[in-house]
One Martini backbone bead per residue (centre of mass of N, CA, C, O) as a GRO file, in nm:
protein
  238
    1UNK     BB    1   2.554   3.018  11.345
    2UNK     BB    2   2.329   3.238  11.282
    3UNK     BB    3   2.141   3.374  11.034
    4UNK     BB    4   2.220   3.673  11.045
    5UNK     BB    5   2.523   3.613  11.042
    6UNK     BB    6   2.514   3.422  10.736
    7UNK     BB    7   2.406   3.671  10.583
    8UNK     BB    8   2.643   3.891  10.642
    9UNK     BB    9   2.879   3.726  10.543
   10UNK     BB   10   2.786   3.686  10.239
   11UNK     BB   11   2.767   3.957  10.189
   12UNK     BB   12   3.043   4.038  10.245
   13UNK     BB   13   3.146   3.873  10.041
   14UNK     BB   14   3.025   3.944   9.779
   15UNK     BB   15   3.159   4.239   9.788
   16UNK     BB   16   3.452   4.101   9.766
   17UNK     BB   17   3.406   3.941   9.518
   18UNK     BB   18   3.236   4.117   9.246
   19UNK     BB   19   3.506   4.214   9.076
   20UNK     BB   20   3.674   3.951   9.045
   21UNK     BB   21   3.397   3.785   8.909
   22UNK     BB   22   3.399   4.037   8.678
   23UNK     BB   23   3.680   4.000   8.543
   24UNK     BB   24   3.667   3.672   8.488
   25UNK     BB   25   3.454   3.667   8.312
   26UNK     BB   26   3.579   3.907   8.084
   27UNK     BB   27   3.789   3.715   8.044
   28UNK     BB   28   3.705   3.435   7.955
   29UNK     BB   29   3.527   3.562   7.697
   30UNK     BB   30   3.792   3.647   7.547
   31UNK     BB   31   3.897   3.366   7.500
   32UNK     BB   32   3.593   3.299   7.370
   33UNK     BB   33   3.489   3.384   7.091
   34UNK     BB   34   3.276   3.467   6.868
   35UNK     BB   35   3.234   3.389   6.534
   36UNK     BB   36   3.003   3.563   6.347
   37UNK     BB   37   3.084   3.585   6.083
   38UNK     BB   38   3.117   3.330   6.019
   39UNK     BB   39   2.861   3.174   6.106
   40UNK     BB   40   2.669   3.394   5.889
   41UNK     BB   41   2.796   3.266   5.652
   42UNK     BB   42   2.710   2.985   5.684
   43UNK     BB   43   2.399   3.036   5.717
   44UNK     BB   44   2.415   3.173   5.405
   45UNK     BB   45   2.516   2.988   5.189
   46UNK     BB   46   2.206   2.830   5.216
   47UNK     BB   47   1.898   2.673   5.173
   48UNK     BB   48   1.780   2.438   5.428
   49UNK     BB   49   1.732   2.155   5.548
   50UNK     BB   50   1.602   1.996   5.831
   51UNK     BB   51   1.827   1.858   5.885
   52UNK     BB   52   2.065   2.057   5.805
   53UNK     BB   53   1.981   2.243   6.066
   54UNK     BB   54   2.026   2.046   6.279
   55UNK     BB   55   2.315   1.954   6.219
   56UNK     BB   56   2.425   2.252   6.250
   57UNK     BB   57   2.344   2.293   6.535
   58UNK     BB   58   2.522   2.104   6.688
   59UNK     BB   59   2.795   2.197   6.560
   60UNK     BB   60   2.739   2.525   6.677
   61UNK     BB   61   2.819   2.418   7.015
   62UNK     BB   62   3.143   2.368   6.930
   63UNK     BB   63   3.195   2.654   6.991
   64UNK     BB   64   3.309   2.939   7.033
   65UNK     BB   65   3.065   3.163   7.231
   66UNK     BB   66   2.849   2.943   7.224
   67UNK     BB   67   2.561   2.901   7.434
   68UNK     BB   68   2.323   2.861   7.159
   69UNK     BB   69   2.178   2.563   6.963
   70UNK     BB   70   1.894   2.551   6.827
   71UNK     BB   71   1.542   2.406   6.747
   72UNK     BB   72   1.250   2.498   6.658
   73UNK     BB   73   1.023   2.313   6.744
   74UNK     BB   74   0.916   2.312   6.374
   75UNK     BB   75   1.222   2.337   6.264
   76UNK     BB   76   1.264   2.629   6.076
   77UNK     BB   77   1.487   2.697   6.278
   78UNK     BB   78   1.792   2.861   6.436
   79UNK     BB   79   1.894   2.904   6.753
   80UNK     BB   80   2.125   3.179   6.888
   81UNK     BB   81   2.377   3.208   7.089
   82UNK     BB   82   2.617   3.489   7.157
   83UNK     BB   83   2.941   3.542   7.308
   84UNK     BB   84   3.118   3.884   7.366
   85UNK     BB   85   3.386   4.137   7.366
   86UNK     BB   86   3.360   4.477   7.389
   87UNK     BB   87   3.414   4.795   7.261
   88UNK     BB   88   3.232   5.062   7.395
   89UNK     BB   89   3.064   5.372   7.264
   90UNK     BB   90   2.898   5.615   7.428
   91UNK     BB   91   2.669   5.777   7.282
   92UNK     BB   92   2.522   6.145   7.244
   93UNK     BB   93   2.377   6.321   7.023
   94UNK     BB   94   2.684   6.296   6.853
   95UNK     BB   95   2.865   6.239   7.130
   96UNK     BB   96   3.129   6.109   7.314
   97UNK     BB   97   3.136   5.982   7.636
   98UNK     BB   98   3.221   5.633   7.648
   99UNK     BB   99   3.451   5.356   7.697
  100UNK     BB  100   3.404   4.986   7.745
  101UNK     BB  101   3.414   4.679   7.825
  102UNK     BB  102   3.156   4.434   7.714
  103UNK     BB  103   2.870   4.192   7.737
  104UNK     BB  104   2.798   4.050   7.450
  105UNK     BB  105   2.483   3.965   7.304
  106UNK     BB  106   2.363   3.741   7.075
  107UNK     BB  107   2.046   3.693   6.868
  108UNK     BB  108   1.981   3.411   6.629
  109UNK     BB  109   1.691   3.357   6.376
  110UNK     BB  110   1.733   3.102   6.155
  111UNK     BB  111   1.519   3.138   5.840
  112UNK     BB  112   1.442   2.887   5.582
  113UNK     BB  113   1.385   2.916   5.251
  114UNK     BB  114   1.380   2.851   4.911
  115UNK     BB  115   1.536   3.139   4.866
  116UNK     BB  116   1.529   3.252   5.173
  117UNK     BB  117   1.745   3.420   5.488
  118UNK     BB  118   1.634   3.500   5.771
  119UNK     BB  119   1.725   3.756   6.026
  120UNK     BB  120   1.700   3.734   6.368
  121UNK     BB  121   1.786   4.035   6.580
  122UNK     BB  122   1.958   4.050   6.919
  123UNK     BB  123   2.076   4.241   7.187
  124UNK     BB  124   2.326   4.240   7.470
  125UNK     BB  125   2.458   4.431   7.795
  126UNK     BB  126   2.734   4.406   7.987
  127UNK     BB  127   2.871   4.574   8.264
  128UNK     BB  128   3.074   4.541   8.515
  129UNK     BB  129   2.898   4.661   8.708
  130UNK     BB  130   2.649   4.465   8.673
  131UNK     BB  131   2.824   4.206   8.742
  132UNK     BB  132   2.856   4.306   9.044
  133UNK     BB  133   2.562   4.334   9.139
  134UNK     BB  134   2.487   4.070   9.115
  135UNK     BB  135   2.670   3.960   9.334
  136UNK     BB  136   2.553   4.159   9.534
  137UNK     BB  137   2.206   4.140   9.533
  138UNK     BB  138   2.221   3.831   9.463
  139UNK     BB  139   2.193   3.444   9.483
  140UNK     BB  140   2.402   3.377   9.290
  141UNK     BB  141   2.620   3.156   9.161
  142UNK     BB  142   2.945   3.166   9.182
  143UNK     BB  143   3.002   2.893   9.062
  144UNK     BB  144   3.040   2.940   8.751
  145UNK     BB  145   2.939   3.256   8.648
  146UNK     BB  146   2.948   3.254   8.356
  147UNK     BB  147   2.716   3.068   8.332
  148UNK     BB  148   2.496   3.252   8.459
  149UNK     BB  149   2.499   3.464   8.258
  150UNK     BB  150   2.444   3.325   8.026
  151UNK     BB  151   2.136   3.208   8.165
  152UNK     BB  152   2.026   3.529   8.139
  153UNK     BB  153   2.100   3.604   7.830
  154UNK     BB  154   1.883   3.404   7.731
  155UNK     BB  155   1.627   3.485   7.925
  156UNK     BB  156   1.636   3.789   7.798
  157UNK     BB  157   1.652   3.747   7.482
  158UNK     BB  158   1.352   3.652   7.491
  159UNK     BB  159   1.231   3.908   7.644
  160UNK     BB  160   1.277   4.084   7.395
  161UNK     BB  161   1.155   3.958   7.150
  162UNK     BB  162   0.853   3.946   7.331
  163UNK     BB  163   0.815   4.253   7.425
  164UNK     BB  164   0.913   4.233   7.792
  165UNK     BB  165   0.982   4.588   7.861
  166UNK     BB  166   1.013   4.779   8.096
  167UNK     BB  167   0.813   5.108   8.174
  168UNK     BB  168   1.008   5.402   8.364
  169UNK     BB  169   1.067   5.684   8.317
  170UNK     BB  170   1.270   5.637   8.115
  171UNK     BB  171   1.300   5.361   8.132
  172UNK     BB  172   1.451   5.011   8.160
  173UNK     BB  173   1.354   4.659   8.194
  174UNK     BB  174   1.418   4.353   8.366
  175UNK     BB  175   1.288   4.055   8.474
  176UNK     BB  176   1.341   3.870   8.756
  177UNK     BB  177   1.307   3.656   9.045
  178UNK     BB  178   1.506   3.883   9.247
  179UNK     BB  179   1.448   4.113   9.016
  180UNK     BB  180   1.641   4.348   8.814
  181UNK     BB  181   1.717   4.546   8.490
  182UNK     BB  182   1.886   4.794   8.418
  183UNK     BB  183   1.807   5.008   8.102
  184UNK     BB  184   1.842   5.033   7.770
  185UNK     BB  185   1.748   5.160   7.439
  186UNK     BB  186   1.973   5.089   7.181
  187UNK     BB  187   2.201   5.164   6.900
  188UNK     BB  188   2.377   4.960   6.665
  189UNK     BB  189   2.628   4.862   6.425
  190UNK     BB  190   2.672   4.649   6.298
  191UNK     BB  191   2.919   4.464   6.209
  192UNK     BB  192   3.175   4.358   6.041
  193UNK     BB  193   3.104   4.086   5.840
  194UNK     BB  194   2.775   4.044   5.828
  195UNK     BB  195   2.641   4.095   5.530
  196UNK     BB  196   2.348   4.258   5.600
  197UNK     BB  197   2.086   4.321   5.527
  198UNK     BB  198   1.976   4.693   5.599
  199UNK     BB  199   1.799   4.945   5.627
  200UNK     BB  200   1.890   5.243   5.478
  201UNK     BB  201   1.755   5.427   5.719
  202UNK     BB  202   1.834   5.193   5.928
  203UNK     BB  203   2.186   5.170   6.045
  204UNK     BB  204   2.082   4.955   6.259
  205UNK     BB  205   2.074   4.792   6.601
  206UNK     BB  206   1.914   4.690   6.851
  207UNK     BB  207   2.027   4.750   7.245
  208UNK     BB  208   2.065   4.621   7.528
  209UNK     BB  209   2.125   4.826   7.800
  210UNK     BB  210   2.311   4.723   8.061
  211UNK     BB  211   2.398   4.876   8.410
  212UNK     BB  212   2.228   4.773   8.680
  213UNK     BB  213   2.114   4.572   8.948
  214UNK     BB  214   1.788   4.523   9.123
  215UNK     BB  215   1.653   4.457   9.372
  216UNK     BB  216   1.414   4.480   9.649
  217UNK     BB  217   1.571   4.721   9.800
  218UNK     BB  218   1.627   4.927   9.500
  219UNK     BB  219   1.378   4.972   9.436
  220UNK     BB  220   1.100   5.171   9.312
  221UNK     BB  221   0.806   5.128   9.354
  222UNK     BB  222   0.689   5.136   9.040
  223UNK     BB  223   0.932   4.922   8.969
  224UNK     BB  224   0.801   4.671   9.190
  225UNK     BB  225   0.519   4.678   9.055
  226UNK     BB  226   0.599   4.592   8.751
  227UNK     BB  227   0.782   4.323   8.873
  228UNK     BB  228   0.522   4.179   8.985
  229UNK     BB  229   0.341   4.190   8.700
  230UNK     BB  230   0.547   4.022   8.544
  231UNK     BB  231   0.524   3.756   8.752
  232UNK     BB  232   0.246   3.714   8.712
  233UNK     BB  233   0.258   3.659   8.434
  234UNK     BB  234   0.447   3.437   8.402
  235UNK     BB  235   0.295   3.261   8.546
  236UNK     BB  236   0.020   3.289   8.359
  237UNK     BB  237   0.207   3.147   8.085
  238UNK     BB  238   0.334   2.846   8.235
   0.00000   0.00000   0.00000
């Protein structure tokens, strides 16, 4: 079989696998939910000496849906990615749009100081859709999916941290290395028993919604300049 024949069944499987493994991925996460509100406990109960902060980070990668617990260089935080499936209520101008479970992901860089503990909080979601583009459209290893995208989850909430988010007409993207992340910056609430002083005229928290996947052939010009130079960037600060 020829390389041209190779690439159209490939096309053509993934186009016929993204829905099942979009479903399979959204069902595994479901069953396995981080406890944020237990966590958040945890990690606020008192501040950490850098031992115990070493061990607590050990103890709370065999958690469920934590997908990273680690230690900054300097020892002095602990960064979590956790996993959720949430039933996101998409609101505009104070209508409600629609309803849907979305792949959320929560990035937490828990800061102990002498008397005080300090939460860098960043949250990202996928969509069904865009998790079926994502099989459709990109190279992306098939099997252990959901594992494919904890590590893509882990590596866009560093680049929103890092406010490397491109912006284009009123859209926003994430770039990767064979395409982008299309979506919005939108804010959503607390979640319950998070228990987080938040500052009182701005009772929410952005949250990067992630929409659909787009190769470099579903590119709009504009957008493919953006995510080459986004490209040279990443490059020339490895």
């Amino acid at each position: 079989m020829n390389s041209h024949k190779d690439t159209a069944v490939s096309a053509s499987l993934r186009k016929a696998l993204k829905r099942g493994l979009a479903r399979q991925a959204m069902q595994c996460a479901e069953r396995e939910q981080a406890e944020i509100s237990e966590i958040i406990s945890e990690l606020r109960g008192r501040p950490l000496g850098e031992k115990a902060r070493t061990r607590l980070a050990r103890r709370l990668r065999n958690r469920a849906g934590v997908v990273r617990a680690a230690m900054t260089p300097d020892l002095k935080s602990i960064i979590l990615v956790l996993r959720n499936v949430r039933n996101v209520l998409t609101r505009s101008d104070g209508v409600d749009l629609f309803s849907e479970p979305q792949l959320v992901y929560t990035r937490l860089v828990v800061t102990s100081g002498r008397t005080l503990i300090r939460f860098a909080i960043d949250r990202i979601s996928f969509c069904a859709h865009a998790l079926e583009r994502l099989v459709e459209r990109s190279s992306c290893g098939l099997s252990f999916f959901l594992d494919v995208v904890d590590q893509e989850a882990s590596r866009l909430l560093r680049w929103i941290a890092s406010d490397r988010v491109l912006h284009e007409s009123g859209d926003c993207y994430l770039g990767c290395e064979h395409g982008v992340w299309a979506g919005s910056l939108d804010e959503a609430e607390p979640e319950p028993g998070w228990f987080l002083r938040v500052d009182p005229e701005a009772r929410r928290m952005p949250i990067f919604s992630i929409r659909t996947y787009l190769g470099e052939a579903q590119m709009k010009p504009l957008v493919w300049l953006l995510w080459q130079e986004s490209r040279k960037t990443k490059a020339m600060s490895a």
